[in-house]
N, C-alpha and C positions, 0 to 999 in steps of 0.2 A: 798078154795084151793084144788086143787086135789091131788090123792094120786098118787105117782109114779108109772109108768107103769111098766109091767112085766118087768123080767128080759132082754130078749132080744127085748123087745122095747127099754129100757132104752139105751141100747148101739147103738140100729140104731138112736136113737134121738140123741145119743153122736155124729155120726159120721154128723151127718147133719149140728148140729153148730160146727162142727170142719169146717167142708166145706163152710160155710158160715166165717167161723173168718180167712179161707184163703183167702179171698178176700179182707180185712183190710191188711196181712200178705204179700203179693204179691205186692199189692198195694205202699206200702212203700220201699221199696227196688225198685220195676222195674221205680221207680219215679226217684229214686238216680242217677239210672245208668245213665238216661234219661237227669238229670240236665246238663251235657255240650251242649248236642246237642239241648236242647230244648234252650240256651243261646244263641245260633248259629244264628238257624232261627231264634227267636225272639229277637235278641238283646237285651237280659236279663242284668240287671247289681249285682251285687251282692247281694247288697241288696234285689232284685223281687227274685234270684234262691232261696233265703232265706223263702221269701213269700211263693211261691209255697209246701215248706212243710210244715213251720210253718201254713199259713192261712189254712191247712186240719186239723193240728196238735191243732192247737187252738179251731177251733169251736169244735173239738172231744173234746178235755177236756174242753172247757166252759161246754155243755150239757149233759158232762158223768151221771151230777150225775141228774139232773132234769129228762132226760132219763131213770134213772134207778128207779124212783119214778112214773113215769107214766107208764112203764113197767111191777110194781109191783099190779097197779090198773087198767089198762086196758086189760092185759095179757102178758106173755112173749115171745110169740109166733108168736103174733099180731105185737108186737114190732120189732120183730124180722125181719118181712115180710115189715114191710113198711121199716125198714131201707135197707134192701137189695134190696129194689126195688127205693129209693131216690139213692143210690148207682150209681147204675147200669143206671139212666135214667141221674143224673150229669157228671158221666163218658162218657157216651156218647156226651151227648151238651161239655164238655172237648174238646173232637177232634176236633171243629170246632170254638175253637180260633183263633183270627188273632193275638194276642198281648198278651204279660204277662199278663196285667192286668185283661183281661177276662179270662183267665186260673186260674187266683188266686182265683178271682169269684166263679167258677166254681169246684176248690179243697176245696172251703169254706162249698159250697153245698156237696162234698162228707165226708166231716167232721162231719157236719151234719148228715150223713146217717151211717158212721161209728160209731158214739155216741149212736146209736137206737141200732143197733149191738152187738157192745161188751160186754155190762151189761145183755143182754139177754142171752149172753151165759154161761156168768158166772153165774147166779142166777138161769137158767135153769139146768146146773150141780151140783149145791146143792140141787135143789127141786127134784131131779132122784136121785140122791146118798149121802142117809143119811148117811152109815154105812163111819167109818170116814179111812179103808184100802181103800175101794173101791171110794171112793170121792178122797182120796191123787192116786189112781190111772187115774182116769178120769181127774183129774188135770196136771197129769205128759202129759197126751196122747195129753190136749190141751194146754198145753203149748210147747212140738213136733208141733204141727200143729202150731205155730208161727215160729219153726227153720224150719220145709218144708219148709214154705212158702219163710221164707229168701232165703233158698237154693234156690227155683224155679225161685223166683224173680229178682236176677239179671243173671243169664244166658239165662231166660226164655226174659227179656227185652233187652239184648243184641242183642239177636237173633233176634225180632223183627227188632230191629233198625238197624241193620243188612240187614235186607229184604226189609225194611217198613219205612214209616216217622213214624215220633214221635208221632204220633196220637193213633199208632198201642199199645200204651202202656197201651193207655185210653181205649182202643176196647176190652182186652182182657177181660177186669172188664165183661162185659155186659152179657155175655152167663152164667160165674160162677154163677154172680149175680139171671141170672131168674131160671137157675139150682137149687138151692137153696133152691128160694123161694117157687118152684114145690114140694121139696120134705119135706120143712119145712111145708108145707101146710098137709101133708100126717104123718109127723113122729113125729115131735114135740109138745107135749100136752101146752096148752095153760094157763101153773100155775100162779097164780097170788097172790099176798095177798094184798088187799083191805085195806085203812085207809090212814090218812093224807090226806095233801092238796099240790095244788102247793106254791109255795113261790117264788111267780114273781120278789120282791124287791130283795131279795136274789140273786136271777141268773142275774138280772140287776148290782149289787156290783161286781160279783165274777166276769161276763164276760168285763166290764171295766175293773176292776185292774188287768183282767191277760192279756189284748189286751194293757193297756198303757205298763206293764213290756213289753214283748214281743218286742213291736214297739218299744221301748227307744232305748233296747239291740241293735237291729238288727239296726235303722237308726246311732245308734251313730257314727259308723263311717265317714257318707257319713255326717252328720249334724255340728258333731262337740261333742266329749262328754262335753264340758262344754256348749254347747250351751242354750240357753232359752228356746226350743223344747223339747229337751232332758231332760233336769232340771225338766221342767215342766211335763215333762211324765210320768217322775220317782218320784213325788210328786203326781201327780194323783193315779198311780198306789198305791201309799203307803194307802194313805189317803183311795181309795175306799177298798182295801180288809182289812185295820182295820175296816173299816166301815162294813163290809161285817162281819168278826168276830164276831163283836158288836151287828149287828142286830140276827146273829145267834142262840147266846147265848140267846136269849131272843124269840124263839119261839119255839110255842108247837110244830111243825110240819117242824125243821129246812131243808133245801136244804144240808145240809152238816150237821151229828149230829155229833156234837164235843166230843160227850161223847165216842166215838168210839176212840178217841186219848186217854182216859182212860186206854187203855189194851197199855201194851209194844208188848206182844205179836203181836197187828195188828198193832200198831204205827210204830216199827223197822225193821217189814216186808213191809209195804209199802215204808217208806223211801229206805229201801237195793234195792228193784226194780225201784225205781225212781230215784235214784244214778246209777246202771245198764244200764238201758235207760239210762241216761244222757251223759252217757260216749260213749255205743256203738252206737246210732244213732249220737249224734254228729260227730265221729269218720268218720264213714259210706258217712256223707256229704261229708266230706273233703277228700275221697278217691277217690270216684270214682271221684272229680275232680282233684286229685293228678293221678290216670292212666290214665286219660284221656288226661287230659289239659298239664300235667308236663312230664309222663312220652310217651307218643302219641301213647296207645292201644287204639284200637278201643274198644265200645262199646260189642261187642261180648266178646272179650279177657277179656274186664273188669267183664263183669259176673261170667267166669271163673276163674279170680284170687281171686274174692270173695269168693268162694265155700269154701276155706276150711274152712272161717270161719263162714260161713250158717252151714256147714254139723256139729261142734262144735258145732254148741250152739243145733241143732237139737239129737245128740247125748248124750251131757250133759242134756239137760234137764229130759230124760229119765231114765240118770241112776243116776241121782244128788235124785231122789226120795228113791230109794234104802241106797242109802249115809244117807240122813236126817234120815232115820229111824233107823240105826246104828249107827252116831254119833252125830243124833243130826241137828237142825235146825241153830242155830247160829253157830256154827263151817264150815258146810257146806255154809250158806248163807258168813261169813265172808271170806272162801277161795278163791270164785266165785269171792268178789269183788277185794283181792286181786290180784284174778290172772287177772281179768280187768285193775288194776292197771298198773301190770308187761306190758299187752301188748302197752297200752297206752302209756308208758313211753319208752319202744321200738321204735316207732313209732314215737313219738319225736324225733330221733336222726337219722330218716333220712336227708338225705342233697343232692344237687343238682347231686351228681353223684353215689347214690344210684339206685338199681336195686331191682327189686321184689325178689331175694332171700334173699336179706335183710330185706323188710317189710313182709313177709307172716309168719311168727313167731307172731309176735304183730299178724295179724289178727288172728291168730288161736287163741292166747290167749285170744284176748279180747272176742270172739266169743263162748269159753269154761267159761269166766266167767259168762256171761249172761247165758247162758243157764245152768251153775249150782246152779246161786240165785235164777232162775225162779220159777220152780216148787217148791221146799220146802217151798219158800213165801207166793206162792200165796197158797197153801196148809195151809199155817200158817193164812192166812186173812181168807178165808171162814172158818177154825174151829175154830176162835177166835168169832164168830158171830151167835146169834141165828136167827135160821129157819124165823125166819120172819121178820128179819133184812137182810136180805143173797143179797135181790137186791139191795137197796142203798148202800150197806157194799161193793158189787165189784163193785157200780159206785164209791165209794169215792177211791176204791184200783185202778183199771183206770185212774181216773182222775189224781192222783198223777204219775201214767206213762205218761200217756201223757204231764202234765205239763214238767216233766223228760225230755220228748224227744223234745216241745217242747223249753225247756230253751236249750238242748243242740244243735240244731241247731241253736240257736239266738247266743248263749253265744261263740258257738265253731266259726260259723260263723263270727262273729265279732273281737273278736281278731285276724283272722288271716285273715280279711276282713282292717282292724285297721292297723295289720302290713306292710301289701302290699301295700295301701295306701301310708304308711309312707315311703316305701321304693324308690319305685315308684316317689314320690313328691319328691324325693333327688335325683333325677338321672337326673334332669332336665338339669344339667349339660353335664351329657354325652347325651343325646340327641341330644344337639346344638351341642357339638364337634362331633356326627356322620352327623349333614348337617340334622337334620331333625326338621321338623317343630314341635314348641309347642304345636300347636293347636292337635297332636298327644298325648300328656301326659292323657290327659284327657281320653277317648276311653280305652290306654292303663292300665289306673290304674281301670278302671270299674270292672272289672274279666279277672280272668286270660284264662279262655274259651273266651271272645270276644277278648282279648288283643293275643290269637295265633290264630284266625282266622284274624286279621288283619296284624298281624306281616307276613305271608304267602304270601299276595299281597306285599311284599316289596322288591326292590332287595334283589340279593342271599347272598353280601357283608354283610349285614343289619343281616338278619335274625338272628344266628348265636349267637353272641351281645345280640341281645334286647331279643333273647331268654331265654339266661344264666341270664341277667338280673334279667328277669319276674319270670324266674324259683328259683334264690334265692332270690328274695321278698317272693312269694309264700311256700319257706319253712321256712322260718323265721317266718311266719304267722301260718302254720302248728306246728311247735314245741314248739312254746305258746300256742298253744290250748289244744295241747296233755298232755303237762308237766299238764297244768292248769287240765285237766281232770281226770290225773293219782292221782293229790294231791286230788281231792274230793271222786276219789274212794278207797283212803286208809282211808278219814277218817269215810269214813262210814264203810267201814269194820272193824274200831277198835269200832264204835258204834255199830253195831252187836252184836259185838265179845262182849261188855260189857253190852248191854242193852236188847238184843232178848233173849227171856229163851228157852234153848235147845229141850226141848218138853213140850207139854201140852196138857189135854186130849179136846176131843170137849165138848163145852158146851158154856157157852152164857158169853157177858161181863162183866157180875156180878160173874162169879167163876173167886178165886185167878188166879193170872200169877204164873206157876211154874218156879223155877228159874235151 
């Protein structure tokens, strides 16, 4: 292992995987904004706009943690460079989809490459910053470089799309990406800690049972939730990650070491950020096609009414550092999620003749709560971890965000994918009394992006109607998702609040949790 680099090496290495974890950061947000208009041209149905994040979201957290295990013995560096360059070369083959489905492909591969990514950069700012001020501050900086990147990412993809087809969203990945790697090549030292093995059976259990959960969620709707597909998915998925458990527990050299869920300390810091994410990306889906599709900004506009809650969590995260260390990690962790709560549940009680100065509240909140669980968390995971633990310790604190984000696109996606269906399949009545054909229903229940690109060709009579319609389906779907999100972030925030110990010094899993 090498020893850390001078002082001001250490910080130009900092800003290098900062600039590198803005291309995972960017990436996810200028996708979001993207999701109507990419539904448009490709006549996407719900379920595919769902795919296209879930299927990045998934392979990242199937490989988070096997990534961050080959990262630890091949180099971190190394890692680093191929991910950003798998990145940067699936982003590009991205633009030259004809159909969802090769797009989902192709998100699969940059999930992929986000996987190699993220753990390197976490396990590279513990092997540069020991002293445990200056690590919670390199923490704070890289966890801001996830609220930039929000902020950048949807006004930066509006604009785009604004100017550009939808392609332009995947184009921009590709120059960050070799930027990157140029200076990754030059700044960032290549630490590593050597030992263990792979555990192929392992990553085969865990990436089945989180691909059948995932699929069950997301198809239920369009399949049927009691269906035999479904049934059966959701019985897969059980079956393979007890299995996956079970095998766990019993090897030397586990894919996921469970003794890491020993400490509360890392345990109730992981969960508070994967309740976090759960809430704020789920949310994020269902907006920009709420400004999109419901309320009729364009793609541009929609960047911008995002901001204020980029520029919130990118603010909070910075100064939520200073907080922990005054009041304490589960006080601070447990406000953050309450105050995700509060926006979420806002947010909820939009309704069909709601205006943006009534949702931009709920976004700042929800946007101030993530960004004040962030950093004192993920601060709490890499000091609850010894040194030579520190890369698989932030693939396993990863992979628990990602599964986070995505179950909250499945989970959020679906109930209010479920309710607009429902809604929809009852209106079949007033369709016939407006003189329009059945073979209509179908089309218009798919999403609510293809269902107002087609409502548009309709007479002027028409439109009007099936608008007010689609638009309270669509929120009826929205305020079960929301309620549904706001309930899971308060209860994690009373698990904080009871289980996360307020500070603790660094040291390795085997010293006491202070309480």
């Amino acid at each position: 292992m090498q020893s850390p680099p001078v002082e001001s090496g250490r910080w130009a290495a900092l800003a290098v995987l900062c600039l590198s974890l803005v291309v995972i950061a960017l990436d996810g947000t200028i996708v979001n904004v993207a999701i109507p208009t990419i539904a448009t041209k490709l006549h996407g149905s719900e379920s595919q706009l769902q795919w296209i994040v879930d299927g990045y979201t998934l392979a990242f957290a199937t490989l988070l943690l096997a990534a961050g295990h080959v990262a630890d013995r091949v180099g971190r560096q190394k890692m680093l460079m191929v991910g950003l360059g798998l990145f940067g070369v699936a982003s590009m083959m991205a633009t030259f989809s004809t159909s969802v489905a090769q797009l989902i492909v192709f998100r699969v591969l940059m999930g992929v490459g986000g996987a190699c990514i993220m753990p390197s950069t976490l396990s590279t700012i513990a092997h540069l910053f020991r002293d445990a001020h200056e690590r919670a501050r390199a923490l704070s900086l890289w966890s801001a470089t996830l609220g930039i990147g929000a902020v950048l990412g949807p006004v930066l993809g509006g604009r785009l799309l604004q100017s550009f087809n939808w392609e332009s969203v995947f184009w921009i990945n590709v120059p960050i990406a070799a930027v990157a790697i140029g200076l990754a090549w030059r700044r960032v030292p290549n630490s590593r800690h050597p030992g263990g093995r792979a555990d192929p059976v392992g990553l085969a259990y865990s990436a089945v049972g989180l691909t059948a959960l995932v699929w069950s969620i997301i198809e239920g709707p369009t399949k049927g939730w009691g269906s035999g597909a479904i049934l059966g998915g959701f019985a897969v998925a059980a079956v393979s990650l007890a299995v996956f458990v079970w095998w766990e527990r019993r090897q030397l050299h586990p894919l996921l070491p469970l003794h890491f869920f020993a400490s509360r300390r890392f345990t109730m810091a992981t969960v508070s950020l994967g309740a976090a994410y759960f809430g704020l990306i789920g949310a994020l889906f269902l907006s920009t096609q709420y400004l999109q599709s419901a309320m009729g900004d364009g793609p541009f506009l929609t960047g911008l009414r995002l901001l204020p809650e980029a520029l919130a969590i990118a603010a909070l995260s910075v100064a939520s550092h200073g907080a922990a260390l005054r009041f304490g990690t589960k006080h601070v962790a447990a406000v953050g999620l309450l105050l995700s709560a509060l926006g979420l549940w806002l947010l909820s009680h939009l309704h069909p003749g709601s205006t943006y100065t009534q949702m931009w509240p709920g976004l700042v909140l929800l946007g101030a709560g993530l960004g004040t669980t962030m950093a004192p968390c993920e601060d709490s995971v890499i000091g609850s971890l010894p040194q030579s633990q520190t890369g698989v310790g932030s693939s396993v604190n990863s992979t628990i965000i990602q599964v986070g984000t995505a179950l909250g696109v499945a989970v959020f996606g679906s109930v209010e994918n479920t309710a607009y269906q429902h809604h929809m399949h009852h209106a079949a009545a007033r369709l016939a009394a407006a003189h329009l054909p059945q073979s209509l229903l179908a089309p218009l229940a798919q999403s609510l992006s293809v269902a107002r690109a087609l409502v548009s060709h309709l007479p002027p009579v028409l439109q009007g109607p099936l608008f007010l319609l689609m638009r309270t389906a669509f929120d009826q779907g929205l305020d079960r998702a929301l309620a549904l999100g706001s309930a899971v972030s308060v209860a994690a925030a009373l698990a904080a609040w009871v289980y996360l110990p307020a500070r603790a010094d660094p040291g390795t899993l085997s010293s006491p949790d202070p309480s």
